[in-house]
C-alpha positions as CSV (number, residue, x, y, z in Angstrom):
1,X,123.4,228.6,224.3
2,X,122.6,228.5,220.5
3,X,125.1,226.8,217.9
4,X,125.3,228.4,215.0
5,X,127.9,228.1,211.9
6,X,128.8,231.2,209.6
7,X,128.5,230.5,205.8
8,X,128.9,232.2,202.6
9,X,127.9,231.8,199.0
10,X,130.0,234.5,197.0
11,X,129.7,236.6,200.1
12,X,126.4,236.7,200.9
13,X,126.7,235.3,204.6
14,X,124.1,234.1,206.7
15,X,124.1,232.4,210.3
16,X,122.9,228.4,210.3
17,X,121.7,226.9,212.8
18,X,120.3,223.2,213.0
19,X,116.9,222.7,213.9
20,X,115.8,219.2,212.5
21,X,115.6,218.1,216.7
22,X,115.3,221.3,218.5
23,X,112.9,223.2,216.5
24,X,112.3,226.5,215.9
25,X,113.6,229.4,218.6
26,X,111.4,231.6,220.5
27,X,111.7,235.2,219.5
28,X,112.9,233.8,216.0
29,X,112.7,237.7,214.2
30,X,114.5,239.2,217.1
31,X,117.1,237.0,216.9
32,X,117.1,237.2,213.4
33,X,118.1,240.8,214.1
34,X,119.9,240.5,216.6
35,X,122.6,238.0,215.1
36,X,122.7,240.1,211.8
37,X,123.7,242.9,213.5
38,X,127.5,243.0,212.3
39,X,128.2,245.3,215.5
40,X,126.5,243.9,218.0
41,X,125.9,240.5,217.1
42,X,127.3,238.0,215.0
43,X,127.5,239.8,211.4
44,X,125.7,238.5,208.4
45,X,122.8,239.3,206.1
46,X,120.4,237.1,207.8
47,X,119.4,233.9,209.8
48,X,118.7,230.3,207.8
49,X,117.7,227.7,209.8
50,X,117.4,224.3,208.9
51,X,114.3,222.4,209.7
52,X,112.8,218.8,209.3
53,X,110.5,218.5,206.6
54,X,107.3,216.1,206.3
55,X,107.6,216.4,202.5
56,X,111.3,216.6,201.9
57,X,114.4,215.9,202.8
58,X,114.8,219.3,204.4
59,X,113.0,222.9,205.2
60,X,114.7,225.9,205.3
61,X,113.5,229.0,206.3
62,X,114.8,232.5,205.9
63,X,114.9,235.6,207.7
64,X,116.3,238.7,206.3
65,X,118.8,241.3,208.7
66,X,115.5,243.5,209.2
67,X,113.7,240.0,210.7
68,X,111.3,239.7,208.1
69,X,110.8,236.2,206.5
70,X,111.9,235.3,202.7
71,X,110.2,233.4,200.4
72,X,113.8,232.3,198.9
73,X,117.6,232.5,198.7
74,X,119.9,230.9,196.0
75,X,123.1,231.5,197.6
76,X,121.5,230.3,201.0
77,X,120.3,227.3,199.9
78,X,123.8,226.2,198.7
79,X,125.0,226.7,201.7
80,X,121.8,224.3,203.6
81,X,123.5,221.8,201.2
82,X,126.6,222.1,202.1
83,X,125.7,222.1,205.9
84,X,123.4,218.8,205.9
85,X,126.2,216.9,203.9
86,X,129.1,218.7,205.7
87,X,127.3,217.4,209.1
88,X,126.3,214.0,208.3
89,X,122.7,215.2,208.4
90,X,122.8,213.2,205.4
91,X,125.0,211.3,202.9
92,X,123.2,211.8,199.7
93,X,124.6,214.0,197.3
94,X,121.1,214.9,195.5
95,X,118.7,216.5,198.2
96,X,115.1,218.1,198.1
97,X,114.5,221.3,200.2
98,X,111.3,222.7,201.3
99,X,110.7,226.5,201.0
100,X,108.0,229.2,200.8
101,X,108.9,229.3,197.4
102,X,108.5,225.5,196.7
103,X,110.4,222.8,196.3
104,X,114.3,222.6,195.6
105,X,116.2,220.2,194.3
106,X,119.9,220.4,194.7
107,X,123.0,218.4,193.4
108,X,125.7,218.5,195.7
109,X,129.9,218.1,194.5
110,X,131.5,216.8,196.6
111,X,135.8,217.1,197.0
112,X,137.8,215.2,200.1
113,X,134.4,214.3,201.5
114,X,132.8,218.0,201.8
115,X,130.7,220.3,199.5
116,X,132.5,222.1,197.3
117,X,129.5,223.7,194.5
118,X,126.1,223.2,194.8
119,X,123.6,223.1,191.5
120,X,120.2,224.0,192.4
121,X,117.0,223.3,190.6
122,X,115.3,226.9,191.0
123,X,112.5,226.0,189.5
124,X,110.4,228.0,187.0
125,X,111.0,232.0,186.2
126,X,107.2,233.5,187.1
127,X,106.2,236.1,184.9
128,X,102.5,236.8,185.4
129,X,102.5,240.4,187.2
130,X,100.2,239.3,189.5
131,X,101.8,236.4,190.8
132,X,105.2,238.4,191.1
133,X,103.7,240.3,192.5
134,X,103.6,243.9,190.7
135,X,101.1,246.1,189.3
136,X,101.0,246.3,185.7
137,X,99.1,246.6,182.9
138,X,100.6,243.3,180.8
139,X,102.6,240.0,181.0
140,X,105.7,239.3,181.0
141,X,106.6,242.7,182.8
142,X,109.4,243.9,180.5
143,X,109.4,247.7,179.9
144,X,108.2,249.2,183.8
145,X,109.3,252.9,184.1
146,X,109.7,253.6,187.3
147,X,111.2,256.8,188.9
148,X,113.7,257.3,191.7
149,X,115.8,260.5,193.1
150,X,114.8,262.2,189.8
151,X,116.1,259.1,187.7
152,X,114.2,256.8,185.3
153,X,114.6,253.1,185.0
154,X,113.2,250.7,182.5
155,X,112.6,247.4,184.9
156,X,112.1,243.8,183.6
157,X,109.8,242.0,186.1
158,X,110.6,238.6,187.7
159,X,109.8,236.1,190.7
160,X,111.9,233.3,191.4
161,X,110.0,232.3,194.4
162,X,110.6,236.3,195.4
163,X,110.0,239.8,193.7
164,X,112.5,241.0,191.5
165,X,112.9,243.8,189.4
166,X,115.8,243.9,186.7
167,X,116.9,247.0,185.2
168,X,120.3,247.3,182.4
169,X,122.6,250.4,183.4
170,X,125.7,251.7,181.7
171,X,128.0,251.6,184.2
172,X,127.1,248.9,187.2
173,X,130.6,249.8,189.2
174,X,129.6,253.4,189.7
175,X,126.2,253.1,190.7
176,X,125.1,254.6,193.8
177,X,122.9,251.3,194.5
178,X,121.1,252.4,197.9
179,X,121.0,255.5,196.4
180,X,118.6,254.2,193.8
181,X,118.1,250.4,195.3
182,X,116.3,251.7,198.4
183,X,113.5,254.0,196.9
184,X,113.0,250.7,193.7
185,X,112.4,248.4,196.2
186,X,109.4,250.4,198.0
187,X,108.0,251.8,195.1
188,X,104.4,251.5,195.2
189,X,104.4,249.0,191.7
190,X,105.5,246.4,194.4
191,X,102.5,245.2,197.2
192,X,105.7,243.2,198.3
193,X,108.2,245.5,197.9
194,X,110.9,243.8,195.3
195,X,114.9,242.6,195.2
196,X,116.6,245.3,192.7
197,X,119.3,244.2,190.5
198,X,121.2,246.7,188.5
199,X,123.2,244.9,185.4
200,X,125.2,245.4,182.7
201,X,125.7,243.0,179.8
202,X,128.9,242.4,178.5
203,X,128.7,239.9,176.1
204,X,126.0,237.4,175.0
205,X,127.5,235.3,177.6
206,X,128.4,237.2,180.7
207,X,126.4,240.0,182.5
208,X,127.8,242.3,185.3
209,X,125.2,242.6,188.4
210,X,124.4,244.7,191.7
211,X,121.8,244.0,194.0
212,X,119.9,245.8,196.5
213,X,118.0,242.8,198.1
214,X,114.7,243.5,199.7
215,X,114.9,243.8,203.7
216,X,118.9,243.5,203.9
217,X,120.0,246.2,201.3
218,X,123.1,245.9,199.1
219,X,124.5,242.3,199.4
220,X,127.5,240.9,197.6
221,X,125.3,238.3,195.7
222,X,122.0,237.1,195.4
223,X,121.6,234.0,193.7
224,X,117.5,234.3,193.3
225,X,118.5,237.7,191.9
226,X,121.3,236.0,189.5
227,X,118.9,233.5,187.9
228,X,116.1,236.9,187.7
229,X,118.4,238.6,185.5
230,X,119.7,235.8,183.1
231,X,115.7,235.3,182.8
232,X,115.4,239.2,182.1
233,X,118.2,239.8,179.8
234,X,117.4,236.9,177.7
235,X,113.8,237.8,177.2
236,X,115.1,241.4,176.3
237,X,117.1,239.3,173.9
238,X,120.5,241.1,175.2
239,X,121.9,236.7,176.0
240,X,121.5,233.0,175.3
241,X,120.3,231.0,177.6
242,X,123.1,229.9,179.9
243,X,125.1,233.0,181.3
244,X,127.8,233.7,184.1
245,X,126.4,236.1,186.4
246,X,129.4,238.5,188.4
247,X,128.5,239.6,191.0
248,X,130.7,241.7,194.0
249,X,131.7,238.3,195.7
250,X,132.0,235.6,192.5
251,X,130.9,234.4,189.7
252,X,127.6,232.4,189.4
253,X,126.6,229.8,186.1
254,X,123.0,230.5,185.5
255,X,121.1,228.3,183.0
256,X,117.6,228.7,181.8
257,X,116.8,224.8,180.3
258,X,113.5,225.8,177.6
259,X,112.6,222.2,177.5
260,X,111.0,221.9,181.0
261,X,111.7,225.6,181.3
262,X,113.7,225.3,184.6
263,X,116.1,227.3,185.7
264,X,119.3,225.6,187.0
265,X,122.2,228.1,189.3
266,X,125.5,226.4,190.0
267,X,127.9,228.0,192.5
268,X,129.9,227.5,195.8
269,X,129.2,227.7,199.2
270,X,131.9,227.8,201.9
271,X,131.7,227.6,206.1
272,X,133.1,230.4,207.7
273,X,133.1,229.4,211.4
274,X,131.0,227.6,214.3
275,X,130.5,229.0,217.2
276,X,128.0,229.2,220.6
277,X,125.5,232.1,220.8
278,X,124.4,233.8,224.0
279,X,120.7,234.4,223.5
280,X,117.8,235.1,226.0
């Protein structure tokens, strides 16, 4: 039997499971699948578990609903705060996590003894093609046409960690997002394929977002995808530098700090339920 606990962060749910003693399950991709599966198994976008770290505090490690492994997720990592505190896994409110994407810092609020928001250090916005990765002629990436279903979009390029690709629409409500989402995120410009985010800006302050996240299609929020647009719109020059980012399931406060030119995402995270998993 596998404990897990259900949590979201503005929707975008993902099974927990503790594995600072245990380790690491067998068959970890399958079971990835398996417990995404929102017929079959226990429902969610993916599989976080939560590992001990030689170097921080905490490693977490990622596994999208198709099984494949992820540098990164803002809306996860809020949660992995909210679990270790929640737990007693710890009782410091200011936490490092270990990723494939680096190094996380996180400040966790605290209400009645249990997370309430989480602000995460997301480090620096990448914007050398190569290192997003995608294939283009120039740095920062900020005019990529690319084609889908017989429609052109103008992407802004962007890692936090993990590939994004930004593009500004008219009307974000409408959008036929795996229409359009699906074919962006395998087009050949991407070696790793890409996160797409479809936004609208509405004032200098607020933008309006979709995403069609890489190996899990359209989720309610992505908070890597979140602080990827802020860092788009404002190079385009369409913002300032500190944003709220709406997405299907919230709101998400996005600042991009130019004096060590980090980029900081506040938001909440919530536990769903706990339960025991039967799993061979």
């Amino acid at each position: 039997m596998l404990k897990f606990t259900k949590m979201q962060g503005l929707g975008n749910d993902y099974v927990y499971m503790d594995c600072t003693k245990s380790g690491v399950p067998d068959n970890v991709i399958s079971l990835a699948q398996f417990v995404s599966n929102r017929h079959f198994g226990v429902g969610s976008d993916g599989l976080i578990l939560i590992c001990a770290s030689e170097t921080c505090d905490f490693k977490m490690r990622m596994f999208n609903a198709d099984g494949s492994e992820a540098q990164m997720c803002g809306n996860g990592i809020r949660c992995v705060g909210k679990f270790v505190y929640d737990k007693g896994l710890t009782n410091k409110t200011e936490i490092t996590v270990e990723t494939l994407a680096g190094v996380k810092s996180l400040r966790l609020q605290v209400q009645d003894g249990k997370v309430t928001k989480v602000k995460v250090d997301m480090g620096e916005p990448i914007l050398e093609a190569s290192h997003i990765p995608v294939i283009a002629a120039s740095s920062p990436v900020t005019d990529l046409k690319l084609q889908a279903e017989g429609k052109e979009f103008k992407v802004t390029c962007v890692s936090m960690g993990n590939p994004h690709a930004v593009t500004i629409v008219e009307n974000v409500k409408d959008l036929d997002v795996k229409k359009y989402g699906s074919k962006l995120e395998v087009d050949s410009h991407f070696p790793e394929k890409a996160n797409i985010e479809f936004a609208k800006v509405i004032d200098r302050n607020t933008i309006e977002m979709r995403v069609w996240e890489r190996g899990s299609g359209e989720t309610f929020a992505c908070g890597t995808g979140a602080c990827a647009t802020a860092v788009s719109c404002h190079l385009n020059g369409f913002t300032g530098e500190e944003v709220t980012v709406k997405l299907l399931g919230g709101d998400l406060h996005i600042q991009w700090n130019k004096e060590n030119n980090h980029i900081y995402m506040t938001g909440p995270a919530v536990t769903v339920f706990e339960g025991e998993l039967e799993y061979d």
